[in-house]
C-alpha angles and dihedrals in degrees: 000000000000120000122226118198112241107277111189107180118211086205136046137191121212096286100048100254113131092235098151094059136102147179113246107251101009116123104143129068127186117204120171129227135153138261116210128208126177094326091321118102128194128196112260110207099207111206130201131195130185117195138156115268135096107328108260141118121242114191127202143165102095089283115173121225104291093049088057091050099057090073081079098031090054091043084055097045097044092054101044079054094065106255136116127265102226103243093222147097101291119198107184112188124175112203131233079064089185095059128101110238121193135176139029095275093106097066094098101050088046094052088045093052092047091046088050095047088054096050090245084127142000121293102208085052096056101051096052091067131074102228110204112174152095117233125216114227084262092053107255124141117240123190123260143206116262103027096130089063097035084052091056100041077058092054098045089052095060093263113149105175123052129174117203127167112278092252083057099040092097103049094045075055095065085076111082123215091031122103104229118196117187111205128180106194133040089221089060091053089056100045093057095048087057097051093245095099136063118247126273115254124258118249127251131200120237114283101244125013110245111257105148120134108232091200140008141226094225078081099059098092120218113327094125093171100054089041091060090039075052092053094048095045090049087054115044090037090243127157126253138213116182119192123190147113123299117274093024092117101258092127087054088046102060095031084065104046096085078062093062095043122096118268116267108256117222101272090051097050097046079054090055088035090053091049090050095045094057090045090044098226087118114133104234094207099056111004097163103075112165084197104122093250106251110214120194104165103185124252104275093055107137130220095271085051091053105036095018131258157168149110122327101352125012129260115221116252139228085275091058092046087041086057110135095006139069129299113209127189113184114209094010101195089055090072119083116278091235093042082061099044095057092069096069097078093052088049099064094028098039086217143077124220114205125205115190130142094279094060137276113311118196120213130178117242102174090152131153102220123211118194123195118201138187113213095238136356100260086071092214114175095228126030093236089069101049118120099197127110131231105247074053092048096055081041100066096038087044098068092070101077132239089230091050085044090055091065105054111091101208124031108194136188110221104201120204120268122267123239090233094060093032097058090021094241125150108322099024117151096222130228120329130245116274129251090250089050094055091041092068093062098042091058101051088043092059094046092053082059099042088057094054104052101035092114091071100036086246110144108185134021093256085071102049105106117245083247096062096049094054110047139045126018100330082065109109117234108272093252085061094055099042095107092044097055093042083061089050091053095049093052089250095118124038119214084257088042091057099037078065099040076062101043090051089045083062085047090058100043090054089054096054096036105239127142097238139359124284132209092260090049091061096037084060090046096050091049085055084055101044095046088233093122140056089200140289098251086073 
């Protein structure tokens, strides 16, 4: 509960408020808000003076065009509220003056520091609380982008009271040990801090984090191979490319991998919550899922939709919001060939690091990418129809990139579907393992891992350094490496190329719950790599 001094004005408006009245001497006001850059927020102290002169309003601070804006947005507001505009000379800063502040989340701060300069509420009320919101010209308070992060930057500043608008007010409860109060008008806020108003009510987070599975691997019909290229990538955290012809199940198959992934844990999914919340795309009904998000930007996407973009400060991209979950591009040689390569920095770093004319933003981009292929353009089901030529041919595989190549983990063909297992005659396969089946696995796999290389933080194989790997006692015996270094001698592995043939033989070995990887773990792990198997489950 935040006290507010007694305020007995001498004069009311209509609607009770003592909105004529001020303190003798008092001509600036502080509120507090939060400026938010990338998913890091900082505490905004928003100041207010009132002096004589010719009657205007000067904002400051670095503010972008729709900060500049809200000096006619919070007059509006103030007035439709039933308040007076002071008719003075106003001078609005908002401090720290060198940094950049973007967005319309700092209405409301702006209309409580005016109303406290002119005497309509208590000062010291006013600047106890962190004020987060945009105000419509009648004074209502209408959600905004970035309040997870702005709400822990609070937190982490020693606030303890934050009003947000109430479409907001969820997703600011996800913080503990921070008082969150979802208001709707502008008019309610001054009425309780003059004591002529109840309360607003407390925020409360969602009743139950989002976790369904939207689809499920027991459809995808035959295709053994790919499925168990699909479990090791799942559980070592690898990425996946699956060639084949159209219509052979590759699309199913990646649209279904986030379903066979561990649940995100809470750190994980206030991280995915935070990068949503800054892009708005955050659902206001349930912001907290702890779903792996599942990206699939179309074809055309252009550099700034896959790494983030735009003018001033960077917005965060489908490989931010696609941060502890799965990437998945769809007819990979369709994109441009610059859009894909830019993926290869943020594959090794997991971030991104943005440079625009409003300063360097940082987003996470920890994301497991999954690329489908067809084998040429003409998208012919069997190779003997195909009408394409085979300088065509080179061509089309050739847009994806050797250096993007390098640094997919498994490359699998995806062969088409046999009648048997398609109709379920004689020779059929049957049906396929669950989600939930292959999930299992996965889990225990990934803790086996965890556990391992818990020493270094490290989480999943994918992660594990090629040093490491190497060297000391997590390098197999030399018998076991034999085919792997033959490979390496012939050109057919890379350094990078071998560091991940040993990190999915690790893979391997969890899954199958052995100690340590085998010869024949790394021989299945170098045929991933090599793209000469379609999987030994087969």
């Amino acid at each position: 509960m935040v006290a507010t001094p007694d305020w007995p004005p001498t004069a009311r408006n209509s609607r009770g408020y003592g909105i004529e009245q001020r303190l003798a001497g008092v001509s600036i006001a502080r509120a507090q808000s939060v400026a938010v850059s990338g998913v890091d927020g900082q505490l905004v102290e928003i100041e207010v003076d009132l002096s004589s002169g010719l009657p205007g309003t000067t904002l400051t601070g670095l503010g972008d065009k729709a900060v500049s804006e809200a000096r006619d947005r919070v007059r509006a507001a103030i007035t439709n509220s039933g308040a007076s505009w002071p008719n003075q000379r106003i001078t609005i800063a908002l401090l720290p003056a060198d940094l950049p502040k973007v967005g319309s989340r700092f209405d409301l701060g702006i209309a409580m520091a005016v109303l406290a300069a002119n005497g309509a509420v208590p000062p010291a009320a006013v600047a106890g609380i962190v004020w987060m919101g945009e105000l419509g010209l009648d004074g209502r308070l209408r959600p905004v982008r970035g309040v997870l992060p702005a709400a822990v930057a609070a937190h982490r500043s020693g606030a303890r009271v934050i009003v947000v608008p109430a479409e907001n007010g969820p997703e600011a409860a996800l913080i503990d040990g921070i008082e969150v109060l979802a208001a709707s008008t502008l008019s309610e806020l001054m009425a309780w801090l003059c004591g002529k108003g109840d309360r607003p009510p407390r925020a409360e987070p969602s009743e139950a984090p989002t976790t369904g599975r939207a689809v499920d691997l027991s459809d995808v019909v035959g295709q053994a191979g790919a499925r168990r290229a699909l479990e090791i990538a799942a559980a070592g955290a690898h990425h996946l490319l699956l060639q084949g012809s159209p219509g052979a199940g590759k699309t199913m198959l990646a649209e279904r991998l986030p379903g066979v992934l561990p649940l995100l844990d809470r750190a994980a999914a206030l991280e995915v919550t935070a990068i949503h919340s800054v892009a708005g795309t955050l659902a206001r009904d349930a912001p907290l899922s702890l779903v792996p998000p599942f990206q699939a930007p179309h074809h055309t996407a252009s550099v700034a939709a896959l790494v983030g973009g735009g003018a001033g400060l960077a917005r965060p991209g489908a490989i931010s919001l696609a941060h502890r979950g799965v990437l998945f591009l769809d007819e990979a040689p369709e994109y441009r060939p610059a859009a894909v390569d830019a993926l290869r920095q943020p594959l090794e770093s997991g971030r991104v690091v943005l440079h625009r004319s409003g300063g360097a933003v940082t987003y996470p981009a920890r994301f497991q990418l999954v690329m489908a292929a067809n084998p040429c353009g003409c998208g012919s089901p069997t190779g003997r129809d195909c009408a394409c030529t085979p300088m065509a041919r080179r061509r089309y595989q050739q847009r994806l990139s050797g250096p993007l190549l390098d640094r997919i983990d498994l490359h699998v063909t995806v062969h088409p579907v046999p009648r048997a297992d398609l109709l379920g005659g004689p020779g059929a396969s049957g049906v396929g393992e669950s989600s939930d089946v292959v999930s299992a696995r996965v889990l225990l796999a990934r803790q086996a891992a965890s556990a391992r290389w818990s020493e270094h933080g490290w989480d999943t194989n994918s992660l594990a350094t090629g040093s490491v790997l190497r060297s000391g006692r997590w390098r197999p015996p030399r018998e076991a490496l034999r085919l792997a270094e033959q490979a390496l001698d012939r050109g057919v592995l890379s350094a990078r190329g071998f560091d991940r043939v040993l990190r999915m033989a690790w893979t391997v070995c969890d899954l199958a719950g052995r100690s340590a990887p085998g010869a024949g773990d790394i021989a299945e792990a170098l045929s991933y790599r090599t793209g000469t198997s379609t999987g030994w489950a087969a």
